[in-house]
N, C-alpha and C positions, 0 to 999 in steps of 0.2 A: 511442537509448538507452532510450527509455518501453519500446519492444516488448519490449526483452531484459531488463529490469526485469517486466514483466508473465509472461516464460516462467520465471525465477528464482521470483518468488513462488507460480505455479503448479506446480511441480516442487518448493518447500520445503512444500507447503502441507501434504502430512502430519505435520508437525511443529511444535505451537505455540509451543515456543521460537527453533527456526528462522524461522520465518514473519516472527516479531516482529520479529526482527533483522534480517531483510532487507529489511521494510517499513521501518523505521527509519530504515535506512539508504539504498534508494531515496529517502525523503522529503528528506535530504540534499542528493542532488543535480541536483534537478529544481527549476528558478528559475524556467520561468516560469506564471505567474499560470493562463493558459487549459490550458496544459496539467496543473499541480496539480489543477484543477475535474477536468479529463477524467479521472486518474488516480483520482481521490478516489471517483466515481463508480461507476466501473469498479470499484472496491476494494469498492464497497459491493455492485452486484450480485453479482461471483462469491463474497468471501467475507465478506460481511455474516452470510449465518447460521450459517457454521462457526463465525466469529469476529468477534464483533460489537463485543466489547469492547476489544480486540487495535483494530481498525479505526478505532472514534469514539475511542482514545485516542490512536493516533500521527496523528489529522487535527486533532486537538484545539490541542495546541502550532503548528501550522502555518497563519495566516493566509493567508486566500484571498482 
């Protein structure tokens, strides 16, 4: 589920409304804890400088 979540985001990433929503909504439904970390990261390398703000805000509500 993470990988096809990861090809989703990178396939919406021309679009910062898109993008949002779909990180959003990945964030949803991904429970567990080590893989949130892994994702969270991952989010920050590829689109930490596209969208930086996008990124620390939908990791923000989500305790890790």
């Amino acid at each position: 589920m993470l990988e096809m979540t990861k090809k989703i985001l990178v396939s919406v990433s021309f679009d910062r409304i898109l993008f949002q929503k779909e990180l959003n909504k990945a964030l949803k439904f991904i429970s567990d804890t080590e893989e949130l970390k892994t994702f969270k990261v991952w989010c920050i390398v590829e689109f930490g400088a596209k969208y930086p703000k996008i990124v620390s805000r939908a990791f923000s509500g989500v305790s890790i």
